[in-house]
N, C-alpha and C positions, 0 to 999 in steps of 0.2 A: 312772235312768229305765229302766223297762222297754222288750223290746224292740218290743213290740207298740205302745206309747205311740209309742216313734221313727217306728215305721213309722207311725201315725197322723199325728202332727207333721208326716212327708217327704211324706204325701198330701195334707194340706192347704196346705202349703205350695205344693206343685206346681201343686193348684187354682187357689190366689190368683194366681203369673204366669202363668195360661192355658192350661196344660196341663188334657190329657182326660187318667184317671188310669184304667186298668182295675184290677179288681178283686185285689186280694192275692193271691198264689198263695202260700195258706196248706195246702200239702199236699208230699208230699216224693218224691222227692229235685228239689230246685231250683235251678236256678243263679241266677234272678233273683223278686225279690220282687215292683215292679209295671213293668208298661211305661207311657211318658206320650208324651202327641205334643200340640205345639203348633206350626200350621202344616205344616211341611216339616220341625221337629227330631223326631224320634224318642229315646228314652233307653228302655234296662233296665237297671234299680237295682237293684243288692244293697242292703238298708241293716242294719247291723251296729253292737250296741256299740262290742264291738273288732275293728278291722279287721285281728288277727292270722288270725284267723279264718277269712279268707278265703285259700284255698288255689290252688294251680295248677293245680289241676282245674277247679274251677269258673270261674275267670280265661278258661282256655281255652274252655272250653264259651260263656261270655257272648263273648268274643271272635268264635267263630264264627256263634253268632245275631244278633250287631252286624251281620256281614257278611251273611248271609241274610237277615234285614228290612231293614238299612238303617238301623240305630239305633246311636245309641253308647252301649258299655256304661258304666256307673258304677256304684262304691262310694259311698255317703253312711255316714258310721259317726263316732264320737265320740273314739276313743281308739286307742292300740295299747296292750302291756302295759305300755309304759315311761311314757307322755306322753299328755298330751290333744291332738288335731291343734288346729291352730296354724290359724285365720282367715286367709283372704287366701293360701291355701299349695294348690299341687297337689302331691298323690304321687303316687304310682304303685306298683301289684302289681301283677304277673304280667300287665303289658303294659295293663291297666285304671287311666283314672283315681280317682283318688279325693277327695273333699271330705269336709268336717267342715258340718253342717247351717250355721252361719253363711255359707261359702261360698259354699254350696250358694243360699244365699239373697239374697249379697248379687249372684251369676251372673244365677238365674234371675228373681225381684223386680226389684231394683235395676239390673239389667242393667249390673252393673260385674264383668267378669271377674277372675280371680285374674293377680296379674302374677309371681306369685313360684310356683318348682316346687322338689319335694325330689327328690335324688338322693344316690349314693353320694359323701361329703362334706359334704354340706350343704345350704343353701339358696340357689337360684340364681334369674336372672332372664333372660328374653331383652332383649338390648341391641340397640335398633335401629343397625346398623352405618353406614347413612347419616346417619344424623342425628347418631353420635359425630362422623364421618370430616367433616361438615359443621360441627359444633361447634370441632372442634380447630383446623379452619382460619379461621374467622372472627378465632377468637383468635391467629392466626398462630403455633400451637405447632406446634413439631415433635413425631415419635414419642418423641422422647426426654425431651423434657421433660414428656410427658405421662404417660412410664413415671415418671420423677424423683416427679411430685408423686403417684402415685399408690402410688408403691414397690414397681414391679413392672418388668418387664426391656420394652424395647424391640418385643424379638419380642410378648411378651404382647399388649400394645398392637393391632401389626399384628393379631396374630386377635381379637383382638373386633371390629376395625374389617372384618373379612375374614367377622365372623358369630358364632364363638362368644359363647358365652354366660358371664356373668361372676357372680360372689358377688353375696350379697346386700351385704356389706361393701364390694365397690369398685363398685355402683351408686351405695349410697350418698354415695360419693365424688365420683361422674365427676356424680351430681346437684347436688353440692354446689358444686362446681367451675365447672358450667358454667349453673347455676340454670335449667334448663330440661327436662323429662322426657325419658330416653334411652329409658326401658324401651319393649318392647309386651308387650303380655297372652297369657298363657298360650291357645290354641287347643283348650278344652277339649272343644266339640263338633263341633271338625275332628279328633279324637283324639290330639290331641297328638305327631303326629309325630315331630317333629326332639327331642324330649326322651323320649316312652314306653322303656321296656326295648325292645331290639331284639330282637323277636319277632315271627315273621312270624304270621298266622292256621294254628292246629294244623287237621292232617287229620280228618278226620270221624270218629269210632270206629265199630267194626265194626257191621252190623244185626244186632240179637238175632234168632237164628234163628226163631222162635215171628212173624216180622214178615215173615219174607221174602218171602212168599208178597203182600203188601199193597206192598212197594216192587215185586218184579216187577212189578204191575200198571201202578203209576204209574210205571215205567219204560218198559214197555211203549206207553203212550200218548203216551208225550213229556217227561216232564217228569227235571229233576234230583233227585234227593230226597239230603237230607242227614239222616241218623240222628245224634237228640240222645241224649245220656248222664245230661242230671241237670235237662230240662225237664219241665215239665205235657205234653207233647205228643211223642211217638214221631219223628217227624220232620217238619223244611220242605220243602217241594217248591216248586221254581221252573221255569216253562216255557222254552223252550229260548231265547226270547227276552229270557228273566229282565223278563217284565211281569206276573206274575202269582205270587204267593203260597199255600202250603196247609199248612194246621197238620192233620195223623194222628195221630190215637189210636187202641189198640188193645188192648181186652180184653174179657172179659166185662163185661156193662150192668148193673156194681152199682153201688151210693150212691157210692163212691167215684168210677167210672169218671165216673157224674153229674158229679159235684162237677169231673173232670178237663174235663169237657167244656165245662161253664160257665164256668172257667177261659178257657179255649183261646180261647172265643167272644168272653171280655170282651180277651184279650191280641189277639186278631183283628181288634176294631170298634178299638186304637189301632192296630196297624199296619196297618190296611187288608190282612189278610188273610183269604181264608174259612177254614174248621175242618170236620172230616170225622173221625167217629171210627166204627170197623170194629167189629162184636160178633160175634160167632156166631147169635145169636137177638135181635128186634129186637122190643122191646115198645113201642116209640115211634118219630117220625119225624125227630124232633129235640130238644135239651137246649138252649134259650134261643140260638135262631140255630147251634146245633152242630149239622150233620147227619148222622144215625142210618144205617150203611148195612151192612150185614148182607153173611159173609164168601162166602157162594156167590154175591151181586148186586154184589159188587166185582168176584170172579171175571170173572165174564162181560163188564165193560163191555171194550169193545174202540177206543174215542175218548174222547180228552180233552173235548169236546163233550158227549160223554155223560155225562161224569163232573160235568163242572160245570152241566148243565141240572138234574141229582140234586139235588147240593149245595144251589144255587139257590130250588127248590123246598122243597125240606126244611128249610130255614133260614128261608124264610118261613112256617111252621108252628110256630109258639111253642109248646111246651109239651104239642100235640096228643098222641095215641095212635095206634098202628097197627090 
C-alpha cells in the first residue's frame, strides 16, 4: 500500500468515529501528517509504512506540540523492518505511542482499547493489582502458592500485586487460573504514562534568526511562543494564562507560503487555534481563515488586543485581496 493510500485509509477512518480530520500537511519538513479532534480528544498522526522511520527528532518535536495544543501525539504505520505490528499491541518510539491501523481502529470505531504494550523484552500487560490481590484471596491462596502455580518466585507475586506490570504469558496464566479478567487497557490517549520511554517533553530549539524580530513582538505583548523545527508553522504562542493558542508563519507570500497557510488554518479550526502568517509585502488579507499581516504592521502593534482584533478580522475575509 502506498503511502498516500495509508494516509487516505487513516482519514477515513478517523471520519467514520467522529473525528474532524484537517487537511494533510503534504509539504515538508513535518513532524505530523493530519490533526483530528473528536469532542475534548485532540491527536497528531504521523502515519508511516515503516515506523522505523520515524526518528527522535521528530518524536520530540510531535511531543512538544502534544503539549502546546493539548493533543496526543501518535504513529499509525504498518510494519517496522523486521515484522508487521501485531493488532491489539501498543509500542512506543521516542516516548510516542504507536498502533498498526487495525488498532488504531479497533481504539477509535469500536471503542475497545489495546490491553497489551511492547517494550524492551516483549509483550506486556497492565495487571489490575486489586483485583489480583482480591482474586487470590477469595481462593484463600497464599503468595506462594500463587508464585508455585505460576512458576515464578514469591517476591514476583508481591509486585504485580503492588502494580507492576506482567507478560503477556503469565496474564495469560493468572487468567486462566482465576477465569476472570485481571488486565486494564493500555491509556493510549492519557499518553501512556506508567509504560511510555521515560522522556520528559524536549526544550524548545533555538528561533531562526531571520524570525526574531516576529517572536520579540509576540513576546512583547504577552504571550509564550515556542519555535517549531519540522512543523507547517514557525511557532505556538500561548497567552500567559495558557487560554489561548497562535499558529506564525513567516516568509515571503509565495504559492508555497499559500499552501503553508491553508495548512496552518485547516490544523487551526481542529485545534481550536487562530493562525497568523508575517510576509514582508501583503497582496491579500487572508489565505482560507490564515491571516496576512505584513512585517512593519506587526512591528508596530503594541497589545495583544491589537493583535487579535487583526487576526480576527482578517480571518473573516476568505480569500479577499488587499
Amino acid at each position: 500500500m502506498s503511502r498516500s493510500a495509508l494516509v487516505g485509509n487513516v482519514t477515513a477512518m478517523l471520519e467514520d468515529a467522529g473525528f474532524v480530520v484537517s487537511e494533510r500537511c503534504a509539504i515538508r519538513p513535518k513532524s505530523f501528517d493530519i490533526a483530528a479532534r473528536r469532542g475534548e480528544e485532540v491527536l497528531l498522526v504521523k502515519i508511516l509504512g515503516n515506523i522505523d522511520a520515524f526518528d527522535g527528532h521528530t518524536g520530540a518535536e510531535m511531543r512538544r506540540l502534544g503539549t502546546y495544543l493539548g493533543a496526543t501525539p501518535m504513529v499509525i504505520g504498518l510494519r517496522t523492518r523486521d515484522e508487521e505490528l501485531k493488532p491489539g499491541v501498543t509500542y512506543f518510539r521516542h516516548g510516542v505511542p504507536v498502533l498498526s491501523p487495525d488498532t488504531a481502529m479497533d481504539l477509535f470505531v469500536e471503542e475497545v482499547p489495546p490491553l497489551i504494550y511492547a517494550a524492551p523484552g516483549g509483550l506486556y500487560v497492565n495487571i489490575d493489582s486489586e483485583v489480583l490481590a482480591d482474586a487470590r484471596e477469595d481462593r484463600d491462596w497464599s503468595l506462594g502458592r500463587l508464585a508455585n502455580e505460576l512458576g515464578v518466585s514469591r517476591r514476583t507475586v508481591s509486585k504485580y500485586e503492588d502494580g507492576m506490570d506482567a507478560s503477556v504469558e503469565v496474564a495469560s496464566q493468572l487468567q486462566e487460573l482465576f477465569d476472570e479478567p485481571l488486565t486494564s487497557p493500555v491509556e493510549v490517549l492519557e499518553g501512556a504514562e506508567e509504560v511510555r520511554e521515560d522522556e520528559e517533553t524536549p526544550e524548545d530549539p533555538e528561533v531562526d534568526p531571520e524570525d526574531e524580530p516576529i517572536v520579540a513582538v509576540l513576546t512583547r505583548v504577552g504571550f509564550d511562543v515556542h519555535p517549531t523545527d519540522r512543523a507547517p508553522f514557525k511557532t505556538v504562542s500561548e497567552n500567559e494564562r495558557r487560554e489561548e493558542e497562535m499558529l506564525t508563519g513567516h516568509s515571503e507570500l509565495t504559492k508555497t507560503a499559500e499552501k503553508r497557510a491553508r495548512i496552518m488554518s485547516s490544523v487551526g479550526r481542529v485545534t481550536r487555534t487562530r493562525s497568523v502568517y508575517v510576509v514582508e509585502r501583503a497582496t491579500r488579507k487572508s489565505v482560507e481563515g490564515t491571516a496576512i499581516v505584513e512585517e512593519s504592521e506587526m512591528e508596530n502593534i503594541q497589545e495583544a488586543d491589537e493583535l487579535r482584533d487583526i487576526i480576527r478580522e482578517r480571518a473573516d475575509i476568505e480569500g479577499s485581496s488587499a
